[in-house]
N, CA and C atoms as an extended XYZ file, in Angstrom:
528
Properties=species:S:1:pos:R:3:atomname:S:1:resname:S:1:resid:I:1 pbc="F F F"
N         0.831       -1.190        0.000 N   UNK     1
C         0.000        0.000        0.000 CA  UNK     1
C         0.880        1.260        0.000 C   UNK     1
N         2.210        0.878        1.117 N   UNK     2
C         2.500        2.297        0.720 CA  UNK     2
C         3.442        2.672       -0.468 C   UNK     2
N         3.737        1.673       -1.192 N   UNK     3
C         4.510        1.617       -2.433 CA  UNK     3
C         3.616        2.349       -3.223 C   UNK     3
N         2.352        1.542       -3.090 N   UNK     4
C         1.682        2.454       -4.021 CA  UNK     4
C         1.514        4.389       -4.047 C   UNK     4
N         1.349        4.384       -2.719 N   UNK     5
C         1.328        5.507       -2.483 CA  UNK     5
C         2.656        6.607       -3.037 C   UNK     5
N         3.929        6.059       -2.796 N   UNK     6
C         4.752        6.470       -2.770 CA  UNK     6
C         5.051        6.514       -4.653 C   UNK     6
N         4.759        5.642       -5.421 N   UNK     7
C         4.824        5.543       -6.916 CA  UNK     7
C         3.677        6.788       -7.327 C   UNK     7
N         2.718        7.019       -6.548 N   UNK     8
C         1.587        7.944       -7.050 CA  UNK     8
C         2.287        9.438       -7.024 C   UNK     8
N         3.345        9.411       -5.441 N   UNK     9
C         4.060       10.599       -5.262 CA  UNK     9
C         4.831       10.838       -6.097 C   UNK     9
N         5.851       10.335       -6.864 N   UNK    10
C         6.882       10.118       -7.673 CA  UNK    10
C         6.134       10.804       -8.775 C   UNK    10
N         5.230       10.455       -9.513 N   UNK    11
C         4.793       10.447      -10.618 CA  UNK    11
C         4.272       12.505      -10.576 C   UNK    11
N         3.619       12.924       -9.227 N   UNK    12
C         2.603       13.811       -9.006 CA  UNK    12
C         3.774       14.726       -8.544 C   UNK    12
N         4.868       14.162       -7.994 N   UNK    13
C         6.226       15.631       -7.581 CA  UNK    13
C         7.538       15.557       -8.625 C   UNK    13
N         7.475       14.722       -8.725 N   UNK    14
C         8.247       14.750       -9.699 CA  UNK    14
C         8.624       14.756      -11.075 C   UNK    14
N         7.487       14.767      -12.231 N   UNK    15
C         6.734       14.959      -13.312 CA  UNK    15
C         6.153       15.861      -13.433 C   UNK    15
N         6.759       17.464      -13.788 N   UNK    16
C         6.054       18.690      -13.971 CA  UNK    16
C         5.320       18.280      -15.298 C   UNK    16
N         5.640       17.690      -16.402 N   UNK    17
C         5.148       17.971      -17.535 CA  UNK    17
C         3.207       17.015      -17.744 C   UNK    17
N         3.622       15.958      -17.020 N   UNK    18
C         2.024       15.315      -16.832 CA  UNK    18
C         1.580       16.088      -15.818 C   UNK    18
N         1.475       16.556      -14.576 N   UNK    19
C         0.259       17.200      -13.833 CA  UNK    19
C         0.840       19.072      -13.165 C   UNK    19
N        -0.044       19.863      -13.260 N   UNK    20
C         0.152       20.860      -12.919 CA  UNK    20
C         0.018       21.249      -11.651 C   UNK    20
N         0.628       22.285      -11.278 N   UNK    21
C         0.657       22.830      -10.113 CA  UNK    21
C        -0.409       22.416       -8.899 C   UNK    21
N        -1.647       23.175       -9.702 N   UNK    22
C        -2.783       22.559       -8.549 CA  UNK    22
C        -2.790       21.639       -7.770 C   UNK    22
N        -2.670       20.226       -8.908 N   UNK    23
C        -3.434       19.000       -8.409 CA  UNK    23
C        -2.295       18.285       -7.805 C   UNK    23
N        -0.951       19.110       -7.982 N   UNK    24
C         0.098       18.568       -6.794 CA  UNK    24
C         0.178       18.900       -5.539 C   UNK    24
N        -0.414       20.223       -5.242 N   UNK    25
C        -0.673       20.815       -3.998 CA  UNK    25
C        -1.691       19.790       -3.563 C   UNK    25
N        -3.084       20.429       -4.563 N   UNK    26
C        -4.299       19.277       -3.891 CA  UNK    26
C        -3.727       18.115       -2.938 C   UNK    26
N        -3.174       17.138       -4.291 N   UNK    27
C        -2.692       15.734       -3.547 CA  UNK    27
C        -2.218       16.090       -2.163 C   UNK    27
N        -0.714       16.401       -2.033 N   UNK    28
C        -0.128       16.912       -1.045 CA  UNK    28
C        -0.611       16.916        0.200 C   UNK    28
N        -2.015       17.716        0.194 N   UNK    29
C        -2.513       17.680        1.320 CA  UNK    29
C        -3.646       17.092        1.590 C   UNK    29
N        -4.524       16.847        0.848 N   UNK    30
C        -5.507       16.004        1.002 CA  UNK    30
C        -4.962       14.694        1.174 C   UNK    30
N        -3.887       14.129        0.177 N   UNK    31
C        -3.617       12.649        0.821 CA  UNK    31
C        -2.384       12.604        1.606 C   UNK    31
N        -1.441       13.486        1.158 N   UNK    32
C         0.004       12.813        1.768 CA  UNK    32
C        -0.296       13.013        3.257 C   UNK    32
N        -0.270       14.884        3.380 N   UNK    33
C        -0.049       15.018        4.498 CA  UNK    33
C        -1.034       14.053        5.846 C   UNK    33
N        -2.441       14.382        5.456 N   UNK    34
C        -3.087       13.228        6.051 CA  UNK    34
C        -2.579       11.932        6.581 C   UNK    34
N        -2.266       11.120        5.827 N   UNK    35
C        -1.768        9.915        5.510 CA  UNK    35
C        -0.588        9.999        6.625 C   UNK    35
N         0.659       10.734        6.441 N   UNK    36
C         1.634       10.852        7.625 CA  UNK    36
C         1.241       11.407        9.288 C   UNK    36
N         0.045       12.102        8.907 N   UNK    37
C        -0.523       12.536       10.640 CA  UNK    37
C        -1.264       11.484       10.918 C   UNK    37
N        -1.969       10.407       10.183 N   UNK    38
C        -2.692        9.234       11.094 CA  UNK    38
C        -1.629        8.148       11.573 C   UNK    38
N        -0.494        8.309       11.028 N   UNK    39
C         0.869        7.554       11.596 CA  UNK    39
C         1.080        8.006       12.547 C   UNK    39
N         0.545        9.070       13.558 N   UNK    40
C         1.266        9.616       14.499 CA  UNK    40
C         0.438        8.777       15.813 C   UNK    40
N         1.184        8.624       16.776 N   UNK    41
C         0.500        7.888       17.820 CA  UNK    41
C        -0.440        9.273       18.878 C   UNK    41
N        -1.918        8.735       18.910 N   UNK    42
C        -2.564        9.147       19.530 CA  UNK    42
C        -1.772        9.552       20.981 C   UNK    42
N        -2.177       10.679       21.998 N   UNK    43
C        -1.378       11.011       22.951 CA  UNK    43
C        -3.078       10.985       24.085 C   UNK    43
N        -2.866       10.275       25.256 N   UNK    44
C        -3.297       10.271       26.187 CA  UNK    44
C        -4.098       11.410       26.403 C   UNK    44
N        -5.328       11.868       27.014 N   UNK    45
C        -5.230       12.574       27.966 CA  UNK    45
C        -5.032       12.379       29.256 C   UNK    45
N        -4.285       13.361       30.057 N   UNK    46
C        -4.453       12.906       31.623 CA  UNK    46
C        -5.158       13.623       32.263 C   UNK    46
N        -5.377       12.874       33.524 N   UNK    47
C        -6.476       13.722       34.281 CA  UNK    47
C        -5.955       14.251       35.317 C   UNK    47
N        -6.230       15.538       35.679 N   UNK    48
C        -5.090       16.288       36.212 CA  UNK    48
C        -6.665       16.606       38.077 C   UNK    48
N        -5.943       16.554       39.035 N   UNK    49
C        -6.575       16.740       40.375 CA  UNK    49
C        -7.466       18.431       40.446 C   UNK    49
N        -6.799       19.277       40.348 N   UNK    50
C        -7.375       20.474       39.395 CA  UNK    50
C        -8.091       20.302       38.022 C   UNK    50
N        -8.930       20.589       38.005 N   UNK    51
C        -9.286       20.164       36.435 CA  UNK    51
C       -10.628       21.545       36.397 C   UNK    51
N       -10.510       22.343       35.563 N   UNK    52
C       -11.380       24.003       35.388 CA  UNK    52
C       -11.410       23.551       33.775 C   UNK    52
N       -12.775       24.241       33.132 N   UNK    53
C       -13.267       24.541       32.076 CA  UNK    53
C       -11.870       26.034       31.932 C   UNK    53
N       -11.952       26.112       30.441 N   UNK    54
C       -11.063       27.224       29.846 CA  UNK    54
C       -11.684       28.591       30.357 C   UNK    54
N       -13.040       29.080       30.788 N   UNK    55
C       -13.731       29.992       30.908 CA  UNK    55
C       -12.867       30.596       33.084 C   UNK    55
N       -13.246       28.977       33.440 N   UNK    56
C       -13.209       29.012       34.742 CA  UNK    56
C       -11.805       29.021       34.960 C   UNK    56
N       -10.433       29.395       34.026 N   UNK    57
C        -9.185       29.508       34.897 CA  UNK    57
C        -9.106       31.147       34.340 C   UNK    57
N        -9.833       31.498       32.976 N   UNK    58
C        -9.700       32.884       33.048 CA  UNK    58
C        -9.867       33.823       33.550 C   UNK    58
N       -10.837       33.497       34.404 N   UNK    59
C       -11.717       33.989       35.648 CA  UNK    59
C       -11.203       33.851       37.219 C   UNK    59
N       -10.184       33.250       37.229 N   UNK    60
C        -9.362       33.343       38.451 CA  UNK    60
C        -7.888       33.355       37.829 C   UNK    60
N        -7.392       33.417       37.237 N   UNK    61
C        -6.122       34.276       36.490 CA  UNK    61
C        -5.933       35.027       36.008 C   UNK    61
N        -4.601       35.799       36.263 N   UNK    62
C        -4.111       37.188       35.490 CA  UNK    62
C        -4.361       37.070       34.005 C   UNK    62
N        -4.175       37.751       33.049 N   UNK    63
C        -4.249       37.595       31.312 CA  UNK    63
C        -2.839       36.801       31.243 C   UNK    63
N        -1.997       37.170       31.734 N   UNK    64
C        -0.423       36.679       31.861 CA  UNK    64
C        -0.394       35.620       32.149 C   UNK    64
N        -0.991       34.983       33.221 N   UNK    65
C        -0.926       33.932       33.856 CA  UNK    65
C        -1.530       32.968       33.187 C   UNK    65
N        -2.559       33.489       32.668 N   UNK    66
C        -3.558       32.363       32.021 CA  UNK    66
C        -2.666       32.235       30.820 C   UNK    66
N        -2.382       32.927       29.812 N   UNK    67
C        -1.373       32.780       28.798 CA  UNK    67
C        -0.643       31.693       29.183 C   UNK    67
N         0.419       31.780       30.115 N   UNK    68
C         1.298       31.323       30.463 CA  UNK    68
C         1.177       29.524       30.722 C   UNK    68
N         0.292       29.422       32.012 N   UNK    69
C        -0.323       28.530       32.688 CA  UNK    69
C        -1.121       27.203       31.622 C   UNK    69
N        -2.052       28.077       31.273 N   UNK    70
C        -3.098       27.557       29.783 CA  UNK    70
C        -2.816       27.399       28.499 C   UNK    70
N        -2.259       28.226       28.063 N   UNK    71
C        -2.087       28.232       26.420 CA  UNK    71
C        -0.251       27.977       26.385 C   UNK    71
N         0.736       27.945       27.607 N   UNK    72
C         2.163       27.640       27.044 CA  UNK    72
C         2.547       29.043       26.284 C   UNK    72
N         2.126       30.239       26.411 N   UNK    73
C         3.154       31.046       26.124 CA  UNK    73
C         4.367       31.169       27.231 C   UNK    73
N         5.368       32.170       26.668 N   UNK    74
C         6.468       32.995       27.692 CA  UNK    74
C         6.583       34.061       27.146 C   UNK    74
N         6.408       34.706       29.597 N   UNK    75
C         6.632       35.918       29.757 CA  UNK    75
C         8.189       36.457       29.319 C   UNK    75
N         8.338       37.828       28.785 N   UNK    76
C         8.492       38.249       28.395 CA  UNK    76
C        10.568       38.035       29.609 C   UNK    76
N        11.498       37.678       29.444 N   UNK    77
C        12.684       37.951       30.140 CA  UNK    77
C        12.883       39.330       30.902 C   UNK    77
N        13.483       38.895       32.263 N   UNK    78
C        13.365       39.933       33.168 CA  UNK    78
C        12.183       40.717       33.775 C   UNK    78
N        10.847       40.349       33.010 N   UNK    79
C         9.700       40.717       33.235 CA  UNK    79
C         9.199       40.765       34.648 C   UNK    79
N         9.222       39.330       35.531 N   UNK    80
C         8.902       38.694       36.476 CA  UNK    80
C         9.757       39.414       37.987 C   UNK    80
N         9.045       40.045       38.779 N   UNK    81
C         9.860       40.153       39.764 CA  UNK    81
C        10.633       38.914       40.681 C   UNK    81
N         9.894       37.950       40.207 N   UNK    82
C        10.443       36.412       41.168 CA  UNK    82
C        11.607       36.274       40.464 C   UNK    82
N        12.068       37.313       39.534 N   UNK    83
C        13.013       36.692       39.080 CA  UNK    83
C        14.756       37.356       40.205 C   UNK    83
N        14.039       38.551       40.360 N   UNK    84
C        14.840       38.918       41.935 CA  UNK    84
C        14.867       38.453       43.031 C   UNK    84
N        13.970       37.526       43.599 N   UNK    85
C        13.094       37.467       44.696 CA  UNK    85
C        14.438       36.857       45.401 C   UNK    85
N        14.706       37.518       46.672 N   UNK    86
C        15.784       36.401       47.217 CA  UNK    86
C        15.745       35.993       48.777 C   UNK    86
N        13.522       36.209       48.862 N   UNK    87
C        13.243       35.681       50.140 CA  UNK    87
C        13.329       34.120       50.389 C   UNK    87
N        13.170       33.575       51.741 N   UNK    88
C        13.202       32.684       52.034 CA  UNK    88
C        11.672       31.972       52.407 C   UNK    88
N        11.209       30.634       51.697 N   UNK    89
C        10.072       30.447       51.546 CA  UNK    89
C         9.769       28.896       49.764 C   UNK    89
N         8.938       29.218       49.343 N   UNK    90
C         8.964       28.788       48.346 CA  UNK    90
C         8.206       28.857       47.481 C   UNK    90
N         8.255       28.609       45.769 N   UNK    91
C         7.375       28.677       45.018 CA  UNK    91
C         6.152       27.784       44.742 C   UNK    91
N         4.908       28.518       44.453 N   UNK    92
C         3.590       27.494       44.283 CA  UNK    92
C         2.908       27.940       42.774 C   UNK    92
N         2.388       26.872       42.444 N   UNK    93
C         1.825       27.127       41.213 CA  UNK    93
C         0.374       28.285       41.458 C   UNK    93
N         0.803       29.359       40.712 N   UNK    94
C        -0.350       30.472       40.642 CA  UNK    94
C        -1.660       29.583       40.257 C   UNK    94
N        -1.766       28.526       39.731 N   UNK    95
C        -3.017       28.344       38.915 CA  UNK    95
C        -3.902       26.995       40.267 C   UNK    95
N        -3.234       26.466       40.652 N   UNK    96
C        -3.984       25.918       41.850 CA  UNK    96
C        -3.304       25.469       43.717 C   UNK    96
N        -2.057       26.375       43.591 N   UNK    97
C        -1.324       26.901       44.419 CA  UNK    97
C        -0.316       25.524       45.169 C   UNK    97
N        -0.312       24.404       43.951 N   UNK    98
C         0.892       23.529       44.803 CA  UNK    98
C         2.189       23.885       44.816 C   UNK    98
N         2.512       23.567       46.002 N   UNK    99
C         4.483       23.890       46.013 CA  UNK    99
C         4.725       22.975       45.393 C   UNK    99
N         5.738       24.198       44.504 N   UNK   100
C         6.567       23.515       43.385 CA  UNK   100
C         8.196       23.244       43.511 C   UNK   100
N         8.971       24.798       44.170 N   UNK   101
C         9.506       24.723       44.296 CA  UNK   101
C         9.898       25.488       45.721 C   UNK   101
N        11.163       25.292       46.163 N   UNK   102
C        12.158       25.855       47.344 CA  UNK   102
C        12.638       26.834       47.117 C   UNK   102
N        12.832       27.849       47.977 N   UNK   103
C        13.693       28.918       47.652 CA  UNK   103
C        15.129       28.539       47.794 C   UNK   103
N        15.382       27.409       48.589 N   UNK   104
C        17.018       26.822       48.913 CA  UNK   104
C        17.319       26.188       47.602 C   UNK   104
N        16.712       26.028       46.575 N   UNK   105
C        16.788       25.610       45.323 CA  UNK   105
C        17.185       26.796       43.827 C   UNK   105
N        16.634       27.803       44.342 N   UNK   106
C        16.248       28.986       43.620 CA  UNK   106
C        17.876       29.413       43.047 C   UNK   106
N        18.375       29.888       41.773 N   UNK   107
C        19.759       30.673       41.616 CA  UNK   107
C        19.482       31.586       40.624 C   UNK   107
N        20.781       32.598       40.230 N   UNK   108
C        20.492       33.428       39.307 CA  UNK   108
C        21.280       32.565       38.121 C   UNK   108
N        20.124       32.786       37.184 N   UNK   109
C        21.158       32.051       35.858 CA  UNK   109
C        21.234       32.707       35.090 C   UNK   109
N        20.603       34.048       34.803 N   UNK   110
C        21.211       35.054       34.256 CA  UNK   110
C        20.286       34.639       32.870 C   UNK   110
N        19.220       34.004       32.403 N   UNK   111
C        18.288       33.693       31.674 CA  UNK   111
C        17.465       34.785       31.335 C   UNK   111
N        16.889       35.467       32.383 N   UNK   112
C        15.757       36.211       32.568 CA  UNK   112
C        14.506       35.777       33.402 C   UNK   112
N        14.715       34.754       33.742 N   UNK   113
C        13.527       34.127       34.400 CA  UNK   113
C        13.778       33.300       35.934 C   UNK   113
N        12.904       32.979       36.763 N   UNK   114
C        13.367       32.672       37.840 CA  UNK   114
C        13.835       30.990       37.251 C   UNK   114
N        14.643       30.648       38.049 N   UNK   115
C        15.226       29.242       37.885 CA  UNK   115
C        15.983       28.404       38.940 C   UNK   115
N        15.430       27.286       38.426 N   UNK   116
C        15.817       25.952       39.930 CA  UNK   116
C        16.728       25.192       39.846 C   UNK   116
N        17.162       24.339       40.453 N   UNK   117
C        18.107       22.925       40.116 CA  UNK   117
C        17.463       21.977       40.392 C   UNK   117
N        15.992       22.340       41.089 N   UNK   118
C        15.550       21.377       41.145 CA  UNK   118
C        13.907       21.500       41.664 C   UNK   118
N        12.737       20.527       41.338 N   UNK   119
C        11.628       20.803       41.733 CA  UNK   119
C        11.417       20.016       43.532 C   UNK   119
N        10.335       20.412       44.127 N   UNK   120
C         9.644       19.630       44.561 CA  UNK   120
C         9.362       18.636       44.475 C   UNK   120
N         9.796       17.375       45.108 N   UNK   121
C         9.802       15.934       44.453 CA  UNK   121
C         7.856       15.415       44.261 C   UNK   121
N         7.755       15.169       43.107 N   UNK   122
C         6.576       14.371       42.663 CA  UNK   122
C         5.504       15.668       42.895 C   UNK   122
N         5.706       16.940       42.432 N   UNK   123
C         5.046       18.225       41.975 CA  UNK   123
C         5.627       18.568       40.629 C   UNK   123
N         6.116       17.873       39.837 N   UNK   124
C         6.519       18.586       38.505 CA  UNK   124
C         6.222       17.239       37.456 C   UNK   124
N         5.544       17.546       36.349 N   UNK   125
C         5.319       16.479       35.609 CA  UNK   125
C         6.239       16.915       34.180 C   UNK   125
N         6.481       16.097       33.817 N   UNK   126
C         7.846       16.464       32.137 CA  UNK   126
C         7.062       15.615       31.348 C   UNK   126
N         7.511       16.347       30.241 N   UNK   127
C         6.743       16.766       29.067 CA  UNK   127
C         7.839       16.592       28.226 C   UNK   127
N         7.465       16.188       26.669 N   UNK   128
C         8.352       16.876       25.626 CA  UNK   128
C         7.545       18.181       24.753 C   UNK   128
N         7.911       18.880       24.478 N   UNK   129
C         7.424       19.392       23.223 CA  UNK   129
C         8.361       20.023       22.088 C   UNK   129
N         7.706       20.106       21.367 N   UNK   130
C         8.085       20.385       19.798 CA  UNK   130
C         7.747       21.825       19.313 C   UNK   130
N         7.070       22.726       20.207 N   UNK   131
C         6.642       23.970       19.555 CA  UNK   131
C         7.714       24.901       18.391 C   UNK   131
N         8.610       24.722       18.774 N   UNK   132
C         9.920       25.585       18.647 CA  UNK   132
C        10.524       25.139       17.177 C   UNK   132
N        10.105       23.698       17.220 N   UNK   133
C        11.094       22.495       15.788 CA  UNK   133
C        11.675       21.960       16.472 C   UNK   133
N        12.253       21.554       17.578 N   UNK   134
C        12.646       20.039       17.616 CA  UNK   134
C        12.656       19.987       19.876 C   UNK   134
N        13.062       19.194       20.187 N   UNK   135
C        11.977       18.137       21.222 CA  UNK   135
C        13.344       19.279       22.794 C   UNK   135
N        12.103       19.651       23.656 N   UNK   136
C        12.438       20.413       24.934 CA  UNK   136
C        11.484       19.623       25.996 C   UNK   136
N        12.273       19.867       27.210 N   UNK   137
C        11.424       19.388       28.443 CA  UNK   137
C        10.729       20.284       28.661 C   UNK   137
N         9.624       20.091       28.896 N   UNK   138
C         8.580       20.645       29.010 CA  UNK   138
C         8.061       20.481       30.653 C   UNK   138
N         8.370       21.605       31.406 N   UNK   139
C         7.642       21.110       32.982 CA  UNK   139
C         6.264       21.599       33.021 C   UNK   139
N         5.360       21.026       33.762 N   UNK   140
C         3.868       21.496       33.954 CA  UNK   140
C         3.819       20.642       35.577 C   UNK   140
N         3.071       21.585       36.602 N   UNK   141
C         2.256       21.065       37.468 CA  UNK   141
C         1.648       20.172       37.405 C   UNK   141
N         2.160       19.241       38.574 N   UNK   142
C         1.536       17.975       38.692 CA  UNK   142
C        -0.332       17.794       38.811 C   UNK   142
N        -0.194       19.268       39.317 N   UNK   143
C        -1.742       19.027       39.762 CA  UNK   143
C        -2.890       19.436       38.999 C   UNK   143
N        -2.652       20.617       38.506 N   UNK   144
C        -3.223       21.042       37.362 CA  UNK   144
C        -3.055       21.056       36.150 C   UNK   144
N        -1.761       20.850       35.688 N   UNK   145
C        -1.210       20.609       34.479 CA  UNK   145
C        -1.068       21.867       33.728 C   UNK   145
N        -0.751       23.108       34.202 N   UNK   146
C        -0.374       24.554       34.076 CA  UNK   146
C         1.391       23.888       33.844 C   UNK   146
N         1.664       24.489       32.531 N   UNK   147
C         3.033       25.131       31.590 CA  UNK   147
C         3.943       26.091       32.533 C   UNK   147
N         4.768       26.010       32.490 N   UNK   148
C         5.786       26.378       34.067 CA  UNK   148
C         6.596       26.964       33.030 C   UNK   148
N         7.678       26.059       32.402 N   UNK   149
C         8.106       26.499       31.498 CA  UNK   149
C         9.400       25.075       31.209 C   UNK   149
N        10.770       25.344       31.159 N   UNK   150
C        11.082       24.425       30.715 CA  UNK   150
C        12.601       24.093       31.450 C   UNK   150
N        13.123       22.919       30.738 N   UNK   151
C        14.067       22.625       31.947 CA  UNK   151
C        15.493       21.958       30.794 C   UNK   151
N        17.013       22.383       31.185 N   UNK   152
C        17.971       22.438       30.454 CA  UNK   152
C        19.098       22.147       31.229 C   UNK   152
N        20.062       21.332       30.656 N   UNK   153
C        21.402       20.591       31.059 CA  UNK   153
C        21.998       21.932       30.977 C   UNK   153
N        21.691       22.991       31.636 N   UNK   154
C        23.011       23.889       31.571 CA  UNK   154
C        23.044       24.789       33.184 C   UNK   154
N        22.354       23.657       34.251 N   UNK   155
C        22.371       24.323       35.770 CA  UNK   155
C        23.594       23.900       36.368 C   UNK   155
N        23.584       24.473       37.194 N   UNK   156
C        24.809       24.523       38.487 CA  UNK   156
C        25.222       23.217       38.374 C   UNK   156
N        27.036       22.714       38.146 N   UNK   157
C        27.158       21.569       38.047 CA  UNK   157
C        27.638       20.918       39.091 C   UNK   157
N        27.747       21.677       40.584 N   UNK   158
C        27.915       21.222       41.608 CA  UNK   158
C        26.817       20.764       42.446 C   UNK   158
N        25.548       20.690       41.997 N   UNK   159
C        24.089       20.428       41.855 CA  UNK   159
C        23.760       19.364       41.408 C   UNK   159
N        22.596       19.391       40.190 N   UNK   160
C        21.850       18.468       39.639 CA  UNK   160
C        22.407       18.979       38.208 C   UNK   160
N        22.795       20.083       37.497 N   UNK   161
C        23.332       19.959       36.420 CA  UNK   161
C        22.011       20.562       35.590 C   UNK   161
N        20.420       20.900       36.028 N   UNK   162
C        19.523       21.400       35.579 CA  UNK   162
C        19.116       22.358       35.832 C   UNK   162
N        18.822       22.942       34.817 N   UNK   163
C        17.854       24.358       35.232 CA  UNK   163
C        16.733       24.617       34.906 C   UNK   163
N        15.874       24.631       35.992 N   UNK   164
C        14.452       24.712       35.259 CA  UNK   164
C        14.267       26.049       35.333 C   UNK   164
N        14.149       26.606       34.081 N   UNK   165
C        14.063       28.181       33.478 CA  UNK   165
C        12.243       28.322       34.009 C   UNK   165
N        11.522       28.801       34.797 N   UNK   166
C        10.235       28.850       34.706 CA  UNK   166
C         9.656       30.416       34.877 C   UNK   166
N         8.280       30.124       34.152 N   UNK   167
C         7.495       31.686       34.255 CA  UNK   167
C         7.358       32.451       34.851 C   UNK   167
N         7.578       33.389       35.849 N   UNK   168
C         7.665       34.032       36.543 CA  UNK   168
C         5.483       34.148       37.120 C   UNK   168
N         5.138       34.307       35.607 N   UNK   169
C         3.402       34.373       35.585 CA  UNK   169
C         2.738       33.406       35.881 C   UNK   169
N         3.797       32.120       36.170 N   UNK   170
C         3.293       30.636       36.561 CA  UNK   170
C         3.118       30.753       38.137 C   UNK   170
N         3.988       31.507       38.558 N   UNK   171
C         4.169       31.320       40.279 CA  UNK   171
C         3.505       32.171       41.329 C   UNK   171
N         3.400       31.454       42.454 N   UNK   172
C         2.760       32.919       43.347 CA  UNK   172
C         4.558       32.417       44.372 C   UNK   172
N         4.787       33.282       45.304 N   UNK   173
C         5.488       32.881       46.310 CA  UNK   173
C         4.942       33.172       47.560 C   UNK   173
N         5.853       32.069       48.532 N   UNK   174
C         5.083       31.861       49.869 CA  UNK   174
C         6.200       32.328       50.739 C   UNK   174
N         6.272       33.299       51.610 N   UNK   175
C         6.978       33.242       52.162 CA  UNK   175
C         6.993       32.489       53.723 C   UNK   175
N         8.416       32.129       53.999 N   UNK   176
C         8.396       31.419       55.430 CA  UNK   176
C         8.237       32.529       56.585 C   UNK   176
């Protein structure tokens, strides 16, 4: 089957003089691309202990936060005052307030954003994603499943060797 497919391609990309422009696009996407996204393995949902309709986290989050938290954008570098913060205490997820992280964890990495060596054990769930073109750790709250931000082999190597770069719009802090 997919020979066939692949002889149909040959003929439709590579033969300007039998088919024109159009009906190579057409193909393209009506069959190829199709055809390679049902190869892709279905992805779980999980069910997260927090769990809000899209209406009901906009409604108890900042515009920032919800961005951040909900949809996986990033705030803007240096933006975040947590990114100064050099009380003693720790970080909780703004969106359903679990501790995430320690402030005895907390360093400057000179990123723009606050950053860890390390989470809260069994409060951080990893992720891959692809937004960017090719594959990043992806941290999100264990509990709600709010986008934190992301995590990189380039932390303190007298440590854990990681840095989790996170949103500043993700966090509330607690102080001790």
């Amino acid at each position: 089957m997919i020979c066939k497919y692949l002889s149909i391609c040959k003929i439709l990309i590579l033969d300007n003089n039998k088919v024109n422009l159009f009906v190579k696009y057409f193909f393209l996407f009506v069959v190829i691309v199709p055809f390679f996204l049902s190869c892709q393995e279905a992805k779980e949902t999980k069910k997260y202990n927090v769990a809000m309709s899209d209406s009901e986290w906009k409604n108890i989050l900042p515009q920032l936060s919800y961005n951040v938290l909900r949809k996986s954008f990033t705030e803007p570098a240096f933006s975040s005052s947590l990114n100064f913060n050099k009380k003693s205490g720790y970080y909780a997820c703004r969106g359903c307030k679990k501790p995430l992280y320690s402030s005895e964890n907390k360093y400057d990495s000179g990123s723009g954003w606050p950053s860890f060596d390390r989470e809260i054990k069994n409060n951080i769930e990893y992720d891959i994603d692809y937004k960017i073109g090719y594959p990043r750790t992806e941290l999100k709250c264990s509990n709600c499943g709010g986008h934190l931000g992301h995590m990189f082999n380039d932390g303190p190597r007298e440590t854990t060797g990681k840095r989790h770069c996170i949103n500043g719009a993700a966090l509330i802090f607690i102080e001790k």
